[in-house]
VOPAGU-2260 file (C-alpha; in pm, 1 decimal, decimal comma):
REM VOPAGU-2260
SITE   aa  ch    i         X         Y         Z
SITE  UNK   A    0       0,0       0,0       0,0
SITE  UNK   A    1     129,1     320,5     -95,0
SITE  UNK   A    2      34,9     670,1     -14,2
SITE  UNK   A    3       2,0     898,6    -334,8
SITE  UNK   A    4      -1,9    1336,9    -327,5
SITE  UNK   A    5    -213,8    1519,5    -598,3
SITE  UNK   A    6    -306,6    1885,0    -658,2
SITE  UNK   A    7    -674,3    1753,2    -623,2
SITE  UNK   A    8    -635,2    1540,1    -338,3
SITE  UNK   A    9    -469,6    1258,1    -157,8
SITE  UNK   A   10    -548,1     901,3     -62,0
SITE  UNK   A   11    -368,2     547,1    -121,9
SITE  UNK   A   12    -320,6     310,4    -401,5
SITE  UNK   A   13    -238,6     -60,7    -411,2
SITE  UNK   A   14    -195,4    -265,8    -694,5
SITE  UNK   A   15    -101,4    -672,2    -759,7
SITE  UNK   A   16     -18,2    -836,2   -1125,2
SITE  UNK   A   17    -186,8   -1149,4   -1257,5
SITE  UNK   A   18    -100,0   -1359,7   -1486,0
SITE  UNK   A   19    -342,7   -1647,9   -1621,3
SITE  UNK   A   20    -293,1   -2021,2   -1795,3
SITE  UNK   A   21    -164,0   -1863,4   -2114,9
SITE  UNK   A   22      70,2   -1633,2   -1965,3
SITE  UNK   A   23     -76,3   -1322,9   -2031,7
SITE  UNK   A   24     -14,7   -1035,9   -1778,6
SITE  UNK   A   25    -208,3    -766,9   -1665,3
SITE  UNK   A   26    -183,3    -472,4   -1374,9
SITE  UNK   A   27    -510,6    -456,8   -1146,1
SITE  UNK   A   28    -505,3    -127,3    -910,9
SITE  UNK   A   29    -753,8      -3,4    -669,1
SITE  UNK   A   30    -731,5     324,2    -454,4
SITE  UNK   A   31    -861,1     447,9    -107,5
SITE  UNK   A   32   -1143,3     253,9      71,4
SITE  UNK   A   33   -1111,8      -6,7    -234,7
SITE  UNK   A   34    -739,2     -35,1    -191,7
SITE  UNK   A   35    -826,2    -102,4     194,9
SITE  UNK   A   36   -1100,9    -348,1      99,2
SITE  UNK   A   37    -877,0    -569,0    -154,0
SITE  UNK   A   38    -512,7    -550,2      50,7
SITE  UNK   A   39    -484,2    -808,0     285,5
SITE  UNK   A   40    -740,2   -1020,3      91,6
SITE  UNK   A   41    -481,2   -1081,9    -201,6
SITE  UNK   A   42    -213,0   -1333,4    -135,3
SITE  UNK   A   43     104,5   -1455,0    -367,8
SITE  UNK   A   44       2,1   -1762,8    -556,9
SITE  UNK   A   45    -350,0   -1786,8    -539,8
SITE  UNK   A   46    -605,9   -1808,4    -786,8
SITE  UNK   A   47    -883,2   -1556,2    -824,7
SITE  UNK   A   48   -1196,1   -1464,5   -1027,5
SITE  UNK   A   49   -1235,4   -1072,9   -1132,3
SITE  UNK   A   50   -1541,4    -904,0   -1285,1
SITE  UNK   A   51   -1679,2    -588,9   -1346,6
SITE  UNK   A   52   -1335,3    -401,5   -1324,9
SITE  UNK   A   53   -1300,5     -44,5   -1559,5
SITE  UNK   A   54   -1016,4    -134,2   -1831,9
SITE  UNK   A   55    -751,9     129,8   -1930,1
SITE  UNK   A   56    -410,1     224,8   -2042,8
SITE  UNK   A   57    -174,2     141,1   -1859,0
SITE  UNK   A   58      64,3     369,5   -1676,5
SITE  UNK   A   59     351,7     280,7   -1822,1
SITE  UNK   A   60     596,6     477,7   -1603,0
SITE  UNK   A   61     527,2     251,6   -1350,7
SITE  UNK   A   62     411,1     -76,6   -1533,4
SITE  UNK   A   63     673,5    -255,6   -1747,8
SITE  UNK   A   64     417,4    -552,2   -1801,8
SITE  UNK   A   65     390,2    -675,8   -2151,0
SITE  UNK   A   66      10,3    -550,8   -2173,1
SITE  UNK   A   67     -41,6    -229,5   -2286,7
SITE  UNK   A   68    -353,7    -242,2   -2058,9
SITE  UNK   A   69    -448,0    -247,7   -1666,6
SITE  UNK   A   70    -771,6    -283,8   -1473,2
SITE  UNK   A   71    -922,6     -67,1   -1167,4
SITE  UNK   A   72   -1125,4    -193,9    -925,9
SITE  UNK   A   73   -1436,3      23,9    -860,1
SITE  UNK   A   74   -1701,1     -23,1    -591,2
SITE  UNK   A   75   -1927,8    -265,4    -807,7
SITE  UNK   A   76   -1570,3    -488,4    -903,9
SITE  UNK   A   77   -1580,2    -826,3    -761,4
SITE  UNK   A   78   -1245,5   -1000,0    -654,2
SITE  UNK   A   79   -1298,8   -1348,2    -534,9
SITE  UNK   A   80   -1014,7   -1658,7    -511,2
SITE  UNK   A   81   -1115,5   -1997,1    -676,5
SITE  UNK   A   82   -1106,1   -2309,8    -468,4
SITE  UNK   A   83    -885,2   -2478,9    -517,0
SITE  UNK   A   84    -595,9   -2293,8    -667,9
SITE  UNK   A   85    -569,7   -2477,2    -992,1
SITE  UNK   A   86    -361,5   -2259,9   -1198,9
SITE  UNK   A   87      16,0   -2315,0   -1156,9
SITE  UNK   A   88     237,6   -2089,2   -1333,9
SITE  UNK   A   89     558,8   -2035,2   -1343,9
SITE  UNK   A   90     636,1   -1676,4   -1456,7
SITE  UNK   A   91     975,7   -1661,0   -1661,1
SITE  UNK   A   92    1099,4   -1324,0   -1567,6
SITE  UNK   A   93    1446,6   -1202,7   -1801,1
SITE  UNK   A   94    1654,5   -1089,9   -1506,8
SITE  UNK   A   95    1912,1    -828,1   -1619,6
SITE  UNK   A   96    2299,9    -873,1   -1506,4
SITE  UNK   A   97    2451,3    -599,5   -1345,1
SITE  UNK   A   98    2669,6    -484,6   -1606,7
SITE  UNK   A   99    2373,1    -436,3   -1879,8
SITE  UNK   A  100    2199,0    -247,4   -1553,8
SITE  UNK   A  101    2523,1      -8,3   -1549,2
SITE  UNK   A  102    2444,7      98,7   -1942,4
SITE  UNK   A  103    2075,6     132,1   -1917,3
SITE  UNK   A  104    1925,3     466,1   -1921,0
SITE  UNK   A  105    1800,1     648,8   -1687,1
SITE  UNK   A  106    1422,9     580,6   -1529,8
SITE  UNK   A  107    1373,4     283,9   -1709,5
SITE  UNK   A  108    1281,3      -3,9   -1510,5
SITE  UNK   A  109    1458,3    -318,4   -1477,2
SITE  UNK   A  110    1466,8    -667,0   -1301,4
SITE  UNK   A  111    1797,8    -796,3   -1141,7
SITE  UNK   A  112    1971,5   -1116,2    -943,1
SITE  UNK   A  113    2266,3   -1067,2    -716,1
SITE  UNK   A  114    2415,0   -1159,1    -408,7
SITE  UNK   A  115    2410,1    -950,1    -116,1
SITE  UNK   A  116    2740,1    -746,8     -14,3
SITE  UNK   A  117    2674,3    -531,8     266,2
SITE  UNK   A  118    2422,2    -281,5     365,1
SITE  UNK   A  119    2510,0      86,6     486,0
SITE  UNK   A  120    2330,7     270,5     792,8
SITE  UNK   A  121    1993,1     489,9     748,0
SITE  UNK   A  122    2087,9     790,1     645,3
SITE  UNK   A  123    1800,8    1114,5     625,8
SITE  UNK   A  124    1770,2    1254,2     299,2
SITE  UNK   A  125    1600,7    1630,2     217,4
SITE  UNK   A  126    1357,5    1688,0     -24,6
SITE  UNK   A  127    1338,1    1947,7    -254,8
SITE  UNK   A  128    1005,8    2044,1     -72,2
SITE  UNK   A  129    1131,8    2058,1     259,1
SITE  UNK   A  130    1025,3    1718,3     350,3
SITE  UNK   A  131    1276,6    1460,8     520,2
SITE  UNK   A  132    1297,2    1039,8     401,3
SITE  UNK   A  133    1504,1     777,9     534,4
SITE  UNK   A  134    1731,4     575,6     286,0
SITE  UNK   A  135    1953,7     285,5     357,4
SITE  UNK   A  136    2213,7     178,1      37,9
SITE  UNK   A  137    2189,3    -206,3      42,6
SITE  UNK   A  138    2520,0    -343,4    -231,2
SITE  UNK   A  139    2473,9    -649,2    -449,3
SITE  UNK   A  140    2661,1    -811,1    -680,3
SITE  UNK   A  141    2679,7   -1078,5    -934,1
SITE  UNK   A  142    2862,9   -1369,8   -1144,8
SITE  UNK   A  143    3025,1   -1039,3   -1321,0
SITE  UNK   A  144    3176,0    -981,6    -952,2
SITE  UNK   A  145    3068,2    -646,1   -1060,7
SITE  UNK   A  146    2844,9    -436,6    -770,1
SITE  UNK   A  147    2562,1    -213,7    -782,0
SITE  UNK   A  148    2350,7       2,4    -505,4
SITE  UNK   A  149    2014,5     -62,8    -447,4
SITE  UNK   A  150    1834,3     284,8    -270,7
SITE  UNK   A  151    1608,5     173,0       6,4
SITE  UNK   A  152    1345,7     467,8      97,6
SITE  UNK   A  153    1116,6     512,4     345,4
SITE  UNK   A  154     955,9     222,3     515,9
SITE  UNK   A  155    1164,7     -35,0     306,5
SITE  UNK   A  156    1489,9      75,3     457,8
SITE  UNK   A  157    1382,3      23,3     802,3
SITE  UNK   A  158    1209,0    -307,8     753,6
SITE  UNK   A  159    1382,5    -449,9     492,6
SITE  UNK   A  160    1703,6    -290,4     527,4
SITE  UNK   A  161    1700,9    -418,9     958,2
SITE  UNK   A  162    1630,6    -780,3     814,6
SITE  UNK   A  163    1956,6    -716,3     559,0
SITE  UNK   A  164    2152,3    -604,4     867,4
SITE  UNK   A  165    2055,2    -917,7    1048,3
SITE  UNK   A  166    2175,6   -1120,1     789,9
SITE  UNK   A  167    2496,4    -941,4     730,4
SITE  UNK   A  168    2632,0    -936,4    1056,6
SITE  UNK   A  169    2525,8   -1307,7    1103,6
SITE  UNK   A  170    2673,6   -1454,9     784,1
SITE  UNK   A  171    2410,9   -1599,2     587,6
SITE  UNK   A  172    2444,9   -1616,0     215,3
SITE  UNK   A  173    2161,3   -1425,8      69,8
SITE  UNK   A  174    2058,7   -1383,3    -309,9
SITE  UNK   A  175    1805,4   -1150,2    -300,4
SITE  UNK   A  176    1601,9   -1117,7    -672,7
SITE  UNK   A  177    1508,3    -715,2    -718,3
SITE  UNK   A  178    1226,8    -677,6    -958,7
SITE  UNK   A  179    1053,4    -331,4   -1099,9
SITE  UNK   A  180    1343,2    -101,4    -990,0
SITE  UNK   A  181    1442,1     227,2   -1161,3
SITE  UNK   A  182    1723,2     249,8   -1257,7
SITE  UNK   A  183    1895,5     628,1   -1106,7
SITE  UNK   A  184    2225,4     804,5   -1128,8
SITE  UNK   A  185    2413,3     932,1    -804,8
SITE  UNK   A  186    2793,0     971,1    -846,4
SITE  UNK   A  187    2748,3     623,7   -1044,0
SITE  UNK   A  188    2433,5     414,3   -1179,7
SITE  UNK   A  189    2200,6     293,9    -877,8
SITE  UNK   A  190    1883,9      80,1    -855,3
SITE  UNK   A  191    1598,0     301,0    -671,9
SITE  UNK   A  192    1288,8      79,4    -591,0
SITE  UNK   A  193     973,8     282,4    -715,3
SITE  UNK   A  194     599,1     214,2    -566,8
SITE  UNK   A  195     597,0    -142,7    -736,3
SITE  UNK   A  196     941,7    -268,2    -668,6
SITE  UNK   A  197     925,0    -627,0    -510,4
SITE  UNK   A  198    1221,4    -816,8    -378,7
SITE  UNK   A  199    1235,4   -1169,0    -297,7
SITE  UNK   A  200    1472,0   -1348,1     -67,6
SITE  UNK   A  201    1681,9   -1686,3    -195,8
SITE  UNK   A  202    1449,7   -1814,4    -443,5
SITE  UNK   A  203    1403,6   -2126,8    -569,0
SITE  UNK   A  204    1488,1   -2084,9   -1001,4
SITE  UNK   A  205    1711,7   -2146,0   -1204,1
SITE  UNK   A  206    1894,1   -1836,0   -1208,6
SITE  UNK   A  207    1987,5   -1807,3    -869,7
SITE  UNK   A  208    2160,8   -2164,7    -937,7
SITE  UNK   A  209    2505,9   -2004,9   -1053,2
SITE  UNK   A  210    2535,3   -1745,8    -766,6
SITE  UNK   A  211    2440,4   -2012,0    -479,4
SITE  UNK   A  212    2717,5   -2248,6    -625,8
SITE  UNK   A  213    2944,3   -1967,6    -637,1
SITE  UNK   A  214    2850,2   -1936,3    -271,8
SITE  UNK   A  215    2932,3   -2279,6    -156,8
SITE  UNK   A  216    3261,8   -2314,7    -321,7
SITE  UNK   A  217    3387,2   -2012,6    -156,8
SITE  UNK   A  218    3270,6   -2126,4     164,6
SITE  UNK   A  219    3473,5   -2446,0      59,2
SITE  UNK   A  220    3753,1   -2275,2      -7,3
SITE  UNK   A  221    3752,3   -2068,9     307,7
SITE  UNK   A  222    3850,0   -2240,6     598,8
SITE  UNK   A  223    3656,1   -2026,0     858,4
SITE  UNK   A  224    3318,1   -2061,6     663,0
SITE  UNK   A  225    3219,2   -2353,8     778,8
SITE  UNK   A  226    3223,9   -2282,2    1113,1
SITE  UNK   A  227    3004,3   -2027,9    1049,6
SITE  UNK   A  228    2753,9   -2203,9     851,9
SITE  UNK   A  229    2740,9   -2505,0    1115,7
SITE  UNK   A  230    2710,2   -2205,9    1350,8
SITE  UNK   A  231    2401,0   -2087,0    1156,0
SITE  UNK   A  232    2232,4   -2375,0    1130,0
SITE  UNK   A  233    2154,0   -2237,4     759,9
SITE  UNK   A  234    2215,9   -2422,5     473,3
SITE  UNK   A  235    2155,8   -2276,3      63,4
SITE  UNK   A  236    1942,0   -2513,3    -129,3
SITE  UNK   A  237    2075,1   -2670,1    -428,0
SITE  UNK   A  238    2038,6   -2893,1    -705,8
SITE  UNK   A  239    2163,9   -3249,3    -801,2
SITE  UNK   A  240    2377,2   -3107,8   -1077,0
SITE  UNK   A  241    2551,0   -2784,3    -888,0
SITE  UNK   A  242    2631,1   -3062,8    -601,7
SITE  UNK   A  243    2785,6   -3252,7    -905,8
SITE  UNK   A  244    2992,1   -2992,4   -1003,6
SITE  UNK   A  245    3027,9   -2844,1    -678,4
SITE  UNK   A  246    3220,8   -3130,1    -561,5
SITE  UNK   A  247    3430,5   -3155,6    -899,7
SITE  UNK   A  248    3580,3   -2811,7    -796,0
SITE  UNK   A  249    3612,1   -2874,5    -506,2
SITE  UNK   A  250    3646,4   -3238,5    -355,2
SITE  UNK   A  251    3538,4   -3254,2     -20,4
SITE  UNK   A  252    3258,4   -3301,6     202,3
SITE  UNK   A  253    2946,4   -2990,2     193,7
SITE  UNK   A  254    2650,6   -2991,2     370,9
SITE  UNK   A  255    2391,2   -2831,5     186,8
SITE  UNK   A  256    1973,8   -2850,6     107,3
SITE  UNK   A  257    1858,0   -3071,5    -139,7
SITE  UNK   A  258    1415,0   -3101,9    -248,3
SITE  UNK   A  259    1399,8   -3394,8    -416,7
SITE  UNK   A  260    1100,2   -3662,0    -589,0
SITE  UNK   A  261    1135,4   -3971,5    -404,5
SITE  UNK   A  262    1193,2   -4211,1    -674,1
SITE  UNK   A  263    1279,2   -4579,6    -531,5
SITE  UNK   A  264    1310,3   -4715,0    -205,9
SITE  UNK   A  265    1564,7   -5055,0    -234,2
SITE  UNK   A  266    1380,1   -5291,1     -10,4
SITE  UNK   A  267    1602,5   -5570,6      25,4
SITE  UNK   A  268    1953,8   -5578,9     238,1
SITE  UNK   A  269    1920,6   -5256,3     370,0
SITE  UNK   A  270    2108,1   -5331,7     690,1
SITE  UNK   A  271    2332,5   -5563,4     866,5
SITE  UNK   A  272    2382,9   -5734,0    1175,7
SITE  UNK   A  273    2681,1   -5557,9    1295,6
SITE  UNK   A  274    2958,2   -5611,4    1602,0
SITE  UNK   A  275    2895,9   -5448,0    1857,3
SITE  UNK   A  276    3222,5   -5526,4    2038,4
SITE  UNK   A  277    3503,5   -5229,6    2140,0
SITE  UNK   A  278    3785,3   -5269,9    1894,1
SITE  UNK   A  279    4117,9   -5051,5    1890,4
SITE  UNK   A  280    3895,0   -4844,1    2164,1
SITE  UNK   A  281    3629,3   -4811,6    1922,1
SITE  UNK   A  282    3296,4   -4972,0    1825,2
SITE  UNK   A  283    3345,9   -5246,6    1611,6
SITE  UNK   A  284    3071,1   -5262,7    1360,9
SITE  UNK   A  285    3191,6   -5550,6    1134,1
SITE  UNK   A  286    2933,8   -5724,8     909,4
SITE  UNK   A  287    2887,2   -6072,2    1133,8
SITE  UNK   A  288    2803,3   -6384,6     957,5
SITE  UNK   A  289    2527,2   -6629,4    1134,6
SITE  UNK   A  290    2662,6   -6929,3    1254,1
SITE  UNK   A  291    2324,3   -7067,9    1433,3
SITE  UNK   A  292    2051,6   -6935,2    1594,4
SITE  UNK   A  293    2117,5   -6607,3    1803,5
SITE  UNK   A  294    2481,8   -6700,6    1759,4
SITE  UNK   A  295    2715,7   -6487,1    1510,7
SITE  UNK   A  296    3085,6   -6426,4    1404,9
SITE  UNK   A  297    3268,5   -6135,4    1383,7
SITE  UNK   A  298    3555,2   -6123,9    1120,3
SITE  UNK   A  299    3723,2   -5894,7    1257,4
SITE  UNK   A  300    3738,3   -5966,5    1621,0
SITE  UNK   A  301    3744,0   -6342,6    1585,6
SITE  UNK   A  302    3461,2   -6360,1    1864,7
């Protein structure tokens, strides 16, 4: 929910994008006492039914959707979510490396991957009006190793930006996806999240893939990191083939995430009756062979 200033008058606006079972996007945007009505009833992921919503251009200073059209909700609009949730799409969003970011022009808007750096204190910035707003510089960067700001203002640098802090000064590997930022100029080329920026934290897609192996190899190269992540108790998801060639750069044990489709469970010889005897002052555990009933042989110990 946003807050908007006009010479006519002033009120808030909220908006949410759809997308349906051919991929086609669209903006839908209600203000004031709708905004209120429709904000906390929308959630990520779910499926809804609209009607009666007013179609027009779209704004596109603010909307980089494909569709050259958005809907408002009006008082007579009706917003409800299907049961169940039967569409499942997955939105393929063309995330822009840092280096294109650094030669696009100004006020365009942009979607970007990187991992997190560091993130700088609040600092109070003047308007031009006379007005004060609180910004907090959060760095990222990417497989380029090149960096970028991204401008935090207003709420988002105290919420967001505390939760950044949190994570810097514990350690935890974060890849955080930035999408409908503008990109700015301030001594160098910065990200500024606008009114429909949205960030998301470690996702699961295939892009992130590259960045979270990068992450694990350098924690296998450095010999402090794993303390830490033990310490942490945090461990970055990945996939079959980045533990693959994870382990082909470098060959030694990681302890990582893994979501997997249980495929086959082998039934048969699963364990093994093993020796439970103290040998060179440790447990034995040597396969025994059955000589008779309740009566076995260890190899190994000879008893």
């Amino acid at each position: 929910m946003h807050q908007y200033n006009t010479p006519k008058r002033n009120g808030q606006v909220f908006s949410f994008d759809i997308i349906d079972e051919e991929g086609c996007e669209i903006r839908i945007t209600s203000f004031d006492e709708i905004a209120e009505l429709h904000y906390h009833r929308v959630e990520k992921g779910a499926s809804y039914v609209l009607s009666k919503g007013t179609v027009k251009d779209a704004n596109t200073v603010y909307n980089k959707l494909n569709s050259h059209l958005e809907i408002i909700l009006t008082e007579t609009s009706v917003l409800k979510r299907s049961a169940p949730d039967a569409i499942e799409i997955e939105k393929k969003t063309c995330f822009a490396p840092i280096n294109e970011v650094l030669t696009t022009t100004n006020n365009n808007l942009v979607d970007t991957i990187g991992v997190f750096v560091n993130v700088r204190e609040i600092s109070i910035i003047r308007r031009k009006d006379g007005s004060t707003v609180n910004k907090r510089i959060v760095k990222i960067n990417d497989m380029s190793t090149l960096t970028i700001d991204v401008n935090l203002w207003g709420l988002p640098s105290e919420q967001l930006g505390s939760d950044f802090k949190n994570m810097h000064a514990s350690g935890t590997f974060v890849i955080l996806v930035v999408q409908n930022a503008r990109v700015g100029y301030f001594n160098r080329k910065v990200i500024n999240i606008s009114v429909s920026t949205t960030f998301e934290i470690n996702p699961y897609i295939p892009e992130a893939d590259p960045l979270r192996l990068r992450g694990i190899v350098q924690q296998c190269l450095d010999p402090h990191s794993s303390v830490v992540h033990r310490k942490n108790n945090q461990y970055q998801r990945m996939s079959i083939p980045s533990i693959l060639q994870c382990l082909s750069i470098v060959p030694k044990t990681i302890e990582t995430t893994i979501t997997v489709v249980l495929h086959f469970i082998k039934e048969d010889q699963f364990y093994y009756t093993a020796c439970p005897l103290q040998f060179n002052s440790k447990e034995c555990k040597k396969k025994c062979s059955k000589l008779a009933e309740n009566l076995w042989l260890c190899p190994r110990c000879q008893t």
